[in-house]
N, C-alpha and C positions, 0 to 999 in steps of 0.2 A: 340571369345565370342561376344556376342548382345551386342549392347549401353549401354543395361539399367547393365545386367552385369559388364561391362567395369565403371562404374556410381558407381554401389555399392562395386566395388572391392576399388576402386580408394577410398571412403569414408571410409571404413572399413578399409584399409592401414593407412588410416589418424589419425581414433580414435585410432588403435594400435599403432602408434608412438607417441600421446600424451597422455598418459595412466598414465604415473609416474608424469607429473604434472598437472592434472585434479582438477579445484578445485570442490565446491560442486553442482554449475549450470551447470560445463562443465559434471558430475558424471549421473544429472539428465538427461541433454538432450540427454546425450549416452544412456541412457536407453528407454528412449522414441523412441529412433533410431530403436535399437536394438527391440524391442517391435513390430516396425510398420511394418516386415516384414519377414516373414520367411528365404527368402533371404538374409534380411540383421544380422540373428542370424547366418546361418550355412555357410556365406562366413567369418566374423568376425570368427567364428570356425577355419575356415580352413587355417585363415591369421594365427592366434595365435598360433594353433599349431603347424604349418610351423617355426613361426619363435620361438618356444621353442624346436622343432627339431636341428633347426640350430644353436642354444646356445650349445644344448645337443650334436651333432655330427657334430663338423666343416668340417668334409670330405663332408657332405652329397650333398652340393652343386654344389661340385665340381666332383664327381662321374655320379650325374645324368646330362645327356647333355642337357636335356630337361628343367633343373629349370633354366632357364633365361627369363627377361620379365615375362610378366603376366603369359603365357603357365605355371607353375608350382604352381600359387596358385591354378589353376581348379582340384586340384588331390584332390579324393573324400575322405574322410576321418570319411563319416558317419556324426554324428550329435555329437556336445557336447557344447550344446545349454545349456542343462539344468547348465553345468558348466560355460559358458561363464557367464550366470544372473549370478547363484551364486556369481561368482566372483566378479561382478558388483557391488552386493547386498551389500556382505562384507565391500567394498571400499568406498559407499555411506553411509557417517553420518548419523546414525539415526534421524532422526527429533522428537523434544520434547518439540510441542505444547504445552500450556498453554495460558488462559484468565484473561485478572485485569479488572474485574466487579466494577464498583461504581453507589451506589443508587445516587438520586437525593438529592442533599444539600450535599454530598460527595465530597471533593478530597483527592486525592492519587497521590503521589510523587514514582515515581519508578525508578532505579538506574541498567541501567546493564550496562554489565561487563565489552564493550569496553570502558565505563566512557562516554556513550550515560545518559542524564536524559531527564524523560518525564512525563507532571505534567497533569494529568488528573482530568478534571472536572466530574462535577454530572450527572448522567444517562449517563454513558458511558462503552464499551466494546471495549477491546484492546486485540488483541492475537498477542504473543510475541513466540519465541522457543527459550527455555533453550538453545539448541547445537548453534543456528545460532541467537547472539543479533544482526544482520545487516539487520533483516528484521522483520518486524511488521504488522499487518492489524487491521485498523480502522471499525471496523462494523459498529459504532454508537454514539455520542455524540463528547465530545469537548477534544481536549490534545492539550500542549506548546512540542515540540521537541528543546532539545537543546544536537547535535549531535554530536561526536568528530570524525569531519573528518576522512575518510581512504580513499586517490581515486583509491589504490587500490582495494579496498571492499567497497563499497559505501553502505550506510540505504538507505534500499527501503521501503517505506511505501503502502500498498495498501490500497485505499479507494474505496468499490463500486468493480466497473469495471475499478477504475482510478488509475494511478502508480505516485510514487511521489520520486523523485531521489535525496537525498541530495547532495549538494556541499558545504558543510562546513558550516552549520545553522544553528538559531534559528528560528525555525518559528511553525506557530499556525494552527490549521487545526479543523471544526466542518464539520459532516455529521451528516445531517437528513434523513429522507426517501427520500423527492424528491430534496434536495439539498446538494453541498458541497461549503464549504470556504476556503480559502489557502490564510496565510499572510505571511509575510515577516520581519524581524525582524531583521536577521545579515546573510551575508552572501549570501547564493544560495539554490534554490530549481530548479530540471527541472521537471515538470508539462508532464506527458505524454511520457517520452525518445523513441524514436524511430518512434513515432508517431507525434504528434504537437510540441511536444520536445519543450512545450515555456518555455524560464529560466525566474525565479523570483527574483528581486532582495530586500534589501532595502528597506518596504516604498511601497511596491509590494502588492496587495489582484488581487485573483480569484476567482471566482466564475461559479461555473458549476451548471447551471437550467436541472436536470434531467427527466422531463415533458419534456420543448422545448428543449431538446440536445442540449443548447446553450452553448458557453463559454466566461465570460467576464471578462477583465483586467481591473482593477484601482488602484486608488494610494491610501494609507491610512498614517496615522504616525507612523513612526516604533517604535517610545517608547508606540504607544497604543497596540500594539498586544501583545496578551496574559492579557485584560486587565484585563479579569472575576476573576483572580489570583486576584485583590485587590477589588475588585468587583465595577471596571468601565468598561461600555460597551459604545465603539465610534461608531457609523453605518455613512456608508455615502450610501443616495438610495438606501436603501434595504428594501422589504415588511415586512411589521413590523410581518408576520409569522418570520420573522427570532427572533427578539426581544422576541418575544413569547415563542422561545424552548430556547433561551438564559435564560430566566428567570424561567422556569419549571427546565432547569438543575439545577438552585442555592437553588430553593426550592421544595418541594414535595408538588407540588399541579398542580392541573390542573385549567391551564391559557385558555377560550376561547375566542376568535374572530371572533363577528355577524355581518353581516350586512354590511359585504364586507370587513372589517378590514385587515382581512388577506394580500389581493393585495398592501393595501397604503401604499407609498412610506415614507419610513423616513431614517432623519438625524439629526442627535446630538449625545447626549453623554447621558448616563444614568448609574446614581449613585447607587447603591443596599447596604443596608446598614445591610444584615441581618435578619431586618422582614417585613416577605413577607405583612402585615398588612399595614405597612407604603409605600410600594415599590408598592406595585400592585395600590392604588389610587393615589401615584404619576406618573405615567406613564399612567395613565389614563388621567390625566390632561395636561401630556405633549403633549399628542398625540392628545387633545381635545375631550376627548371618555367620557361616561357613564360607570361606570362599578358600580356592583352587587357583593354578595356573597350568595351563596343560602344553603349557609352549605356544599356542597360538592365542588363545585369549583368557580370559581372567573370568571365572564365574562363583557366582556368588547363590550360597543356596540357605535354607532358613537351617537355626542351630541345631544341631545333630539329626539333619533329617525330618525335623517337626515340622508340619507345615506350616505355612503363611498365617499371620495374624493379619 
């Protein structure tokens, strides 16, 4: 037999001897195997039936002189490709997607089943699968995870293009269009596994700038994450765009920033009290900004026309 033969016999041996305890990632990536080459369906074929041959008729090995070493998986047996997927198919958990949608000024507490909770704030989209609560994806807006451990099955969260690996956490996660936030609160998070694999601990914030493909670490207070839950917001150096969608999630309105607002740096702490009336000119104030209401939305511009610092 060729290398590459000898390659995919050797692989296709491998998946039919781990077959009875395959869990649901080991199910998929065999199928994707199996999937990506003709090759690798009708050797997989011929491993399988060989060796349900040889369940079914113990002489059989022993009769042909020729079934030792490889030499005896190469006996052509046709195709039963179409049976092998099926197989497959069967064995692999249905997946049963579902979305928790919350309008802006919404939250929603959601409870699955391994005794995972996870408290989602306003303008946000969470898909979750009924069959597999160990894994979750973040489209959009703000959620607290507080996860109950399994390191054998670990919560995977995806954000983006970005994976988020628990280690026994609570911690808090916002994505916008062109950014994401990752705090730290108890416990561990690995940021990226297999890639920049950076763990979080503690007390831990990152931040991914998906414009600059940047990725930056810093330190926050771990009693402040999650803090939009009682409606305190802690920042430390972050463009007050960030401030901005924090405050659109709690209210339904549309918060703008002229005049270069968006880029300036801020830090403090801001208090939200419920009405967006009172909140939006106090954070105007904090920030030393101009803001307006023009009946449809709230904008906020630098002090008497000065530009952005």
């Amino acid at each position: 037999m060729t290398s590459e033969r000898n390659r995919v016999v050797d692989q296709a041996i491998a998946w039919h001897l781990r077959r009875d305890e395959m869990d649901d990632a080991d199910w998929r990536a065999f199928i994707i195997w199996l999937e990506a080459s003709p090759l690798h369906a009708t050797t997989y074929d011929e491993i399988a039936l060989q060796d349900h041959l040889a369940v079914q008729e113990p002489a059989f090995s022993a009769v042909n002189d020729n079934a030792r070493g490889r030499g005896w998986w190469a006996v052509g047996f046709g195709t039963a490709t179409a049976a092998a997927v099926a197989i497959g198919f069967l064995a692999l958990p249905v997946s049963q997607p579902y979305s928790i949608v919350t309008q802006a000024g919404e939250m929603r507490v959601v409870a699955l089943g391994d005794g995972t909770r996870i408290e989602l704030n306003g303008a946000t989209r969470l898909n979750l699968d009924r069959h597999n609560p160990r894994i979750a994806t973040l489209e959009r807006g703000e959620a607290m995870f507080s996860v109950r451990h399994n390191p054998a099955k670990p919560f995977v969260l995806q954000v983006g293009a970005r994976t988020i690996e628990d280690l026994g956490t609570l911690f808090n996660v916002s994505k916008t269009e062109h950014r994401i936030d990752v705090q730290v609160a108890e416990g561990a998070v690995m940021f990226q596994p297999g890639k920049e694999a950076i763990t979080l601990r503690p007390g831990t914030a990152l931040s991914v700038d998906e414009d600059r493909k940047s990725v930056a670490v810093s330190r926050v207070a771990a009693d402040g994450v999650g803090g939009w839950r009682r409606g305190v917001l802690s920042y430390s150096n972050v463009p007050l765009a960030v401030v901005r969608d924090a405050v659109e999630r709690r209210y339904r309105l549309d918060l703008t920033l002229v005049g270069g607002l968006s880029e300036r740096r801020f830090t403090g702490m801001v208090h939200l009290t419920g009405q967006a009336k009172r909140d939006v000119p106090h954070l105007a104030a904090l920030i030393g900004a101009d803001w307006r209401n023009d009946g449809t939305r709230w904008i906020l511009s630098p002090k008497n026309g000065a530009a952005a610092r």
